[in-house]
RODO-2510 file (C-alpha; in nm, 4 decimals, decimal comma):
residues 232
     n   res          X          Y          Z
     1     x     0,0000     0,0000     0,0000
     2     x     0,1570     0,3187    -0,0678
     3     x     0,2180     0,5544     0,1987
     4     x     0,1685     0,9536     0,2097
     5     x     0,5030     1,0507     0,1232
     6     x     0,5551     0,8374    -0,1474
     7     x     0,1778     0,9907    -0,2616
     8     x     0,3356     1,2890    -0,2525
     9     x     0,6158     1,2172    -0,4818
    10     x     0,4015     1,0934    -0,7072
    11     x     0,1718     1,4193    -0,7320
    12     x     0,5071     1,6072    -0,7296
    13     x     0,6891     1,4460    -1,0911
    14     x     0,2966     1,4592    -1,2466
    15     x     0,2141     1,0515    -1,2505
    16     x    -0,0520     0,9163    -1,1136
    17     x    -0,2705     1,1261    -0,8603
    18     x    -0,3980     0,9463    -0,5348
    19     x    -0,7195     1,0224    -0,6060
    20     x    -0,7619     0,8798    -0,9286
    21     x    -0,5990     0,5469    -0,7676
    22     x    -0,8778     0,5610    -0,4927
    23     x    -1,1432     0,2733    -0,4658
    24     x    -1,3161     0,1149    -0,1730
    25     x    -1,0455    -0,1754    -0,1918
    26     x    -0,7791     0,0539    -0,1448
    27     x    -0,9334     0,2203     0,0889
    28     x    -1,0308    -0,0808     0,2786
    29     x    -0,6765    -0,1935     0,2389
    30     x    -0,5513     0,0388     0,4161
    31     x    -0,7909     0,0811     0,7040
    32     x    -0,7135    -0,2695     0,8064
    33     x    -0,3315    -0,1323     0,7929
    34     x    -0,4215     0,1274     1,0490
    35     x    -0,6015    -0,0613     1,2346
    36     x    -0,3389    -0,3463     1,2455
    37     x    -0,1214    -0,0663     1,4334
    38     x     0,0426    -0,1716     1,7869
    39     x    -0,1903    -0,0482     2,0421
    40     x    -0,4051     0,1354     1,7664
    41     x    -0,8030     0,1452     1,9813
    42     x    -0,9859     0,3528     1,6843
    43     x    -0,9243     0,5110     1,3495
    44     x    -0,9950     0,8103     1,1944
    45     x    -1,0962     0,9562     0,8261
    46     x    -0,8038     1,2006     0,8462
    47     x    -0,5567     0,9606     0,9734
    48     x    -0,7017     0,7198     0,6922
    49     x    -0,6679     0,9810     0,4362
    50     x    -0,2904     1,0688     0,5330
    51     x    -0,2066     0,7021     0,5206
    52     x    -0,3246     0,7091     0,0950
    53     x    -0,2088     1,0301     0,0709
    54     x    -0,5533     1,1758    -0,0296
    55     x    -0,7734     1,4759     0,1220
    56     x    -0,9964     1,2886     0,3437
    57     x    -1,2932     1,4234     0,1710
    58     x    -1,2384     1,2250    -0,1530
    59     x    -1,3129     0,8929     0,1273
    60     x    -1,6484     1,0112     0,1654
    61     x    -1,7025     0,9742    -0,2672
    62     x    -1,6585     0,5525    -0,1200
    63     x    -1,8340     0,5428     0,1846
    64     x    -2,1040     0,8188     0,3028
    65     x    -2,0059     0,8104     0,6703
    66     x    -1,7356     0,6664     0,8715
    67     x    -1,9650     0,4007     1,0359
    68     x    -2,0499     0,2589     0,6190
    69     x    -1,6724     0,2533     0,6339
    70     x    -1,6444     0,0761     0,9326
    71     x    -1,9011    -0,1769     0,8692
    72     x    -1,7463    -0,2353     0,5149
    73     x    -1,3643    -0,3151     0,7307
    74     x    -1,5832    -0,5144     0,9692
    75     x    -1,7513    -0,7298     0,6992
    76     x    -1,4060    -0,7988     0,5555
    77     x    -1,3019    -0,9360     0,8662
    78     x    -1,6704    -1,1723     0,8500
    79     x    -1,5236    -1,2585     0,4755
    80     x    -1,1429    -1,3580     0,6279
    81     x    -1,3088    -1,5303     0,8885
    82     x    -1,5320    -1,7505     0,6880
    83     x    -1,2448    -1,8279     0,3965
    84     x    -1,0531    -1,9936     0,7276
    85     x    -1,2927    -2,2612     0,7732
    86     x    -1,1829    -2,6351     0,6504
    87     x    -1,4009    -2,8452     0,7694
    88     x    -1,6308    -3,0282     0,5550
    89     x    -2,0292    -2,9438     0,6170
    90     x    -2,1004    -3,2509     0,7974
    91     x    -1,8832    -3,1781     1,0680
    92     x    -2,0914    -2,8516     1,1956
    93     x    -1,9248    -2,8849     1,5624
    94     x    -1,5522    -2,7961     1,4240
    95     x    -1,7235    -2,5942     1,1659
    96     x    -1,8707    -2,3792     1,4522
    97     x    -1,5098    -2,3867     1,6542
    98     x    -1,3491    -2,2892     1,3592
    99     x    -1,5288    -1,9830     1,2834
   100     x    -1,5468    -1,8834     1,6221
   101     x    -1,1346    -1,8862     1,6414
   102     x    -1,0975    -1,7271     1,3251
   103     x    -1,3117    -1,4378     1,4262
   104     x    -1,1218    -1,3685     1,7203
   105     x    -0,8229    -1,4119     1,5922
   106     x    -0,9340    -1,1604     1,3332
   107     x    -1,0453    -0,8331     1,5865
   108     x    -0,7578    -0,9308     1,7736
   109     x    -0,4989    -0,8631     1,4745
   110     x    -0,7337    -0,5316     1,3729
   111     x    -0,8545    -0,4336     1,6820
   112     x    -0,9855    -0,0890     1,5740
   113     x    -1,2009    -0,2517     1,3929
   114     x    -1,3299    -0,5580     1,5646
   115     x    -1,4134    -0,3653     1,9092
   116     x    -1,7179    -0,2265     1,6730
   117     x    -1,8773    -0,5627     1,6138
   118     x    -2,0184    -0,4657     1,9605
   119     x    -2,2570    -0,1990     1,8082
   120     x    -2,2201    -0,2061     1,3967
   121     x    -2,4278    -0,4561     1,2055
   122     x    -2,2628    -0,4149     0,8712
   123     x    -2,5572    -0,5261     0,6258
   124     x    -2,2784    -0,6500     0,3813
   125     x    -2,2559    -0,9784     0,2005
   126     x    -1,9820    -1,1673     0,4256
   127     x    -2,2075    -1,0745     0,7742
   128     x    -2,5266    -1,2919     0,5552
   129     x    -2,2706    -1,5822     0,4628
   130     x    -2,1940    -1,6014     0,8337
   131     x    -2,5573    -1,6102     0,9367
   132     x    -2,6202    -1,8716     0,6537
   133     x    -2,3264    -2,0514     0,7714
   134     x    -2,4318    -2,0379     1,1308
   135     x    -2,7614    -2,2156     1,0553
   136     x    -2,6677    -2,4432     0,8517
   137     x    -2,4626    -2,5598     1,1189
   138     x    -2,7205    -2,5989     1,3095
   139     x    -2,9599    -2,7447     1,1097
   140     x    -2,6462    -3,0323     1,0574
   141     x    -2,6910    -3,0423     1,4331
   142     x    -3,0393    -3,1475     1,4200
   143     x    -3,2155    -2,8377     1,5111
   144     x    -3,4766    -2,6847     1,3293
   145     x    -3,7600    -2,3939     1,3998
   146     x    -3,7219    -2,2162     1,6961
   147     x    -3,4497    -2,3494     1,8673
   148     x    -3,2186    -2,3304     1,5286
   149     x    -3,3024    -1,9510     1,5460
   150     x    -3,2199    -1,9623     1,9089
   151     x    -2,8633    -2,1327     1,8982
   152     x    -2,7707    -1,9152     1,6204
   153     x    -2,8557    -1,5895     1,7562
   154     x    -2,6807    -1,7162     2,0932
   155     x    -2,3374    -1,8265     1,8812
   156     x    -2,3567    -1,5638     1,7600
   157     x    -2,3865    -1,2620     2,0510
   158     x    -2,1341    -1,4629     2,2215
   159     x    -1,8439    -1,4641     1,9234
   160     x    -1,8786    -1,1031     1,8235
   161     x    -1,9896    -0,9459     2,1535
   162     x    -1,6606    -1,1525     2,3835
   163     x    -1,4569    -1,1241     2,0425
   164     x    -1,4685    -0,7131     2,0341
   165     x    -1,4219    -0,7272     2,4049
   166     x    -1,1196    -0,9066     2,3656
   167     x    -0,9984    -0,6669     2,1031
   168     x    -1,1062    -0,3877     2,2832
   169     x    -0,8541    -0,4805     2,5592
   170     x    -0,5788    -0,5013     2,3093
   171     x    -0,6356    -0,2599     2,1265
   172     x    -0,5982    -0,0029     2,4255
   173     x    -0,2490    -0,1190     2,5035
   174     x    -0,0390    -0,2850     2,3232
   175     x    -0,1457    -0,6183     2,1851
   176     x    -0,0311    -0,9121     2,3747
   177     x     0,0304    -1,2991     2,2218
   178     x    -0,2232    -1,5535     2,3791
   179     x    -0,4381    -1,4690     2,6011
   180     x    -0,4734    -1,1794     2,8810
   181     x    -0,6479    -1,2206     3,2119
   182     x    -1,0026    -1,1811     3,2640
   183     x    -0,9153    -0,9266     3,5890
   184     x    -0,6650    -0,6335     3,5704
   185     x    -0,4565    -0,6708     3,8126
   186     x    -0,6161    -0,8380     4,1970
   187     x    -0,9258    -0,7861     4,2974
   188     x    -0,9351    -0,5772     4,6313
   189     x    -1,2032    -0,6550     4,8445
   190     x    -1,3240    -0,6332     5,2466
   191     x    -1,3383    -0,9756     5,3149
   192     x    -1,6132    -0,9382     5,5601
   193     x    -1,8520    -0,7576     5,2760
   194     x    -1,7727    -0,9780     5,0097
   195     x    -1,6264    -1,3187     5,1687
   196     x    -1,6729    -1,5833     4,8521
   197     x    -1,4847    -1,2649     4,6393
   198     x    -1,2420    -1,3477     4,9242
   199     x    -1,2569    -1,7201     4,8841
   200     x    -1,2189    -1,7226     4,4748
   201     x    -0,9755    -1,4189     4,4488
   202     x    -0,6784    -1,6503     4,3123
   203     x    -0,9472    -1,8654     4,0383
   204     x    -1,1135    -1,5178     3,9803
   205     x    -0,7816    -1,3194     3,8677
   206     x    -0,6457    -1,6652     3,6731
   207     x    -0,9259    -1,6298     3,4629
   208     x    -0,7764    -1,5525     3,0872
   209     x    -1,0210    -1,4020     2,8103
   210     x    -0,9452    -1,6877     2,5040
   211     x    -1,0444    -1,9905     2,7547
   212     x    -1,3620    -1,8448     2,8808
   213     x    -1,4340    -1,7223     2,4648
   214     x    -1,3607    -2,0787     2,3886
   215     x    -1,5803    -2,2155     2,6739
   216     x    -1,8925    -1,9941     2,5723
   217     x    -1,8612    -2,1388     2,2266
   218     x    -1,8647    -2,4955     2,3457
   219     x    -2,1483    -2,4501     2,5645
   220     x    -2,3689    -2,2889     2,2714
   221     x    -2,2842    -2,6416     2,1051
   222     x    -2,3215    -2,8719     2,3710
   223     x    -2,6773    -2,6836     2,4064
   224     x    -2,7263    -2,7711     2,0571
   225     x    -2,6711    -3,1268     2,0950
   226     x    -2,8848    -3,1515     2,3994
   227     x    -3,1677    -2,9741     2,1944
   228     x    -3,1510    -3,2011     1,9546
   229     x    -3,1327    -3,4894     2,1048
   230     x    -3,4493    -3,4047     2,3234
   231     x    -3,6343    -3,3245     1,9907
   232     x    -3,4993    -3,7009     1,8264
***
């Protein structure tokens, strides 16, 4: 992607303006560089437009507002996300796992980005393959009606809502391999107001983000197969 100097350079010898190289891929390009930035928590138009060396205005002939931009970086993450997946239809269990690690793994690398899966709904083609894909998954599992809806809609609010809060974290600092704790730092506490706070303080502050993500997605699944069976 080029940068703003080299922009520069090139509306300085008379080749090739920036703005006749600016598309929404390019521009989406390089708001998922921004927002791939150590410690980087949000982006900005202007920032974006320094980065492709372009008046900031000339973003808004691509995307009318900065949220359409955001939910267009947000449903390239859903397409990334979805293009991970292996495995085969059949198995919808590892199907399920496997999206659900992708996504995170996805906000976590562009947190900027991911922490607004917590309020944007993008509307965008990737977002209604992952719904598809979600129930289809669970209609492999047996479920159908109702409870399909159900399961989906609870996958779901648990992968983006606990994958943006994970990115959230890194993105405010700078990003960390693996996983982070669930606590910052101990949990201080009058043991005579709260005494089991007392009692759990060294399970409460071992808790780390990625296990209790990965936890939330196997219980939506071992729901599922409950559910199903009850209904067989």
């Amino acid at each position: 992607m080029a940068t703003a100097t080299g922009a520069a350079r090139r509306r300085e010898d008379g080749s090739t303006s920036a703005r006749a190289r600016l598309d929404r891929d390019s521009i989406i390009a390089a708001g998922l560089e921004l927002a791939a930035g150590s410690g980087t928590a949000s982006i900005s138009v202007r920032e974006l437009g320094a980065h492709l060396g372009a008046d900031p205005t000339a973003i808004y002939r691509h995307f009318r507002s900065k949220d359409h931009l955001m939910q267009a970086l947000l449903d390239e993450l859903t397409a990334r996300s979805l293009a991970e997946v292996t495995a085969a239809p059949s198995e919808w269990r590892e199907r399920l796992r496997q999206l659900a690690a992708s996504t995170l793994a996805q906000y976590v690398a562009y947190p900027a980005v991911g922490a607004e899966a917590i309020i944007l709904t993008t509307h965008g083609p990737a977002e209604l393959d992952a719904i598809e894909f979600m129930l289809q998954a669970f209609a492999e599992a047996g479920l159908s009606g109702e409870d399909l809806v159900r399961h989906y809609a609870l996958m779901a609010t648990h992968v983006l809502s606990s994958a943006a809060g994970i990115a959230r974290g890194r993105g405010e600092r700078d990003p960390v391999s693996g996983a982070g704790p669930w606590f910052e730092g101990p949990i201080l506490a009058d043991p005579r107001k709260y005494p089991l706070i007392t009692a759990y303080s060294t399970q409460l502050t071992d808790l780390e983000d990625v296990a209790l993500f990965t936890l939330g997605v196997e219980a939506v699944i071992q729901s599922a197969e409950r559910t199903a069976a009850r209904s067989g």
